[in-house]
C-alpha positions in Angstrom: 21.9 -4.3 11.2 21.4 -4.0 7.7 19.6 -6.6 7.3 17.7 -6.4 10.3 16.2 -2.7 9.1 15.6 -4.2 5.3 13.3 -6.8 7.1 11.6 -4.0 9.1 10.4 -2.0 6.2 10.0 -5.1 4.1 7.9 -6.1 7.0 6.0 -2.4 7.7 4.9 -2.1 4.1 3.5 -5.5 3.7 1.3 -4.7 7.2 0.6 -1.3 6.2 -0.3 -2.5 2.5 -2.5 -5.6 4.1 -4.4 -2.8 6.5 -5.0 -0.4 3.5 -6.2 -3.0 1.6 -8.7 -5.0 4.2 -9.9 -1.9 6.5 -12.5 -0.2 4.2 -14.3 -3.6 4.2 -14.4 -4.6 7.3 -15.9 -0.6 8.4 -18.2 -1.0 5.9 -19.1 -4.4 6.9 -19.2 -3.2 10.8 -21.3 -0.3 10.1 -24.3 -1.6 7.9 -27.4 -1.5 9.3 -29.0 -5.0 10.4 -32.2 -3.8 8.1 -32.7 -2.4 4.9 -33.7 0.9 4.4 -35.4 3.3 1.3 -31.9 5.1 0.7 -29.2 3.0 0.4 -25.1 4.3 -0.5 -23.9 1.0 -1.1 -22.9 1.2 -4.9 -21.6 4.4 -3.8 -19.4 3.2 -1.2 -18.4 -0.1 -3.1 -17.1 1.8 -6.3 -15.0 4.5 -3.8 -13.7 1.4 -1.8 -12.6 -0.6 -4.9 -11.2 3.1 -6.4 -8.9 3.4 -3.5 -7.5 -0.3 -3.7 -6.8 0.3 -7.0 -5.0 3.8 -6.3 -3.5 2.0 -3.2 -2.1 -0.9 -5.2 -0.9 1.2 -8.3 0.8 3.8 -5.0 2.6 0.5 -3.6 3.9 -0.6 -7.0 4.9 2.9 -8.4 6.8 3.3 -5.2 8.3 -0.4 -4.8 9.3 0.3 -9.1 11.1 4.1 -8.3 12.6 3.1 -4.8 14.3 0.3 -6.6 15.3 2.0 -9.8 17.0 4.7 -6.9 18.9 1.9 -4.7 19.9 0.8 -7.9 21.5 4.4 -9.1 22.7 5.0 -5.4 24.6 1.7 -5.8 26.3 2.1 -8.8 26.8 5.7 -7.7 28.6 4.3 -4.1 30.3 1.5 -6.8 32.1 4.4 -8.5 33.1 6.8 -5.6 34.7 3.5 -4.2 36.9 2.9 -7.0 38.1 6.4 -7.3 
């Protein structure tokens, strides 16, 4: 069961990591116009979508870095409390 539930998350955070990461594209993609017009956002919208993969990215690694750095703790912490 463990195992099962570790390839769950593993599994939920890749998808949820590969959606972050494609979805502003692809609406920005579906939603521009078929012609050009006087005002354009695009620079805009490019530098906000690249801004948030970058915040996204440094979010999943920060995360994956102090969930580890806690399983590790909790296991030595279980380690211990077993001995005793």
């Amino acid at each position: 069961m463990k195992r099962f539930a570790t390839v769950v998350v593993a599994v939920a955070g890749l998808t949820v990591l590969l959606i972050g990461w494609a979805a502003p594209s692809l609406i920005a993609w579906y939603f521009t116009p078929p012609v050009e017009i006087g005002v354009t956002c695009k620079p805009a919208v490019v530098w906000a979508i690249d801004v948030y993969r970058k915040t996204l990215l440094m979010g999943a690694g920060g995360g994956f870095a102090l969930g580890l750095v806690a399983a590790t703790i909790n296991a030595q912490l279980l380690k211990a409390s077993a001995k005793n």
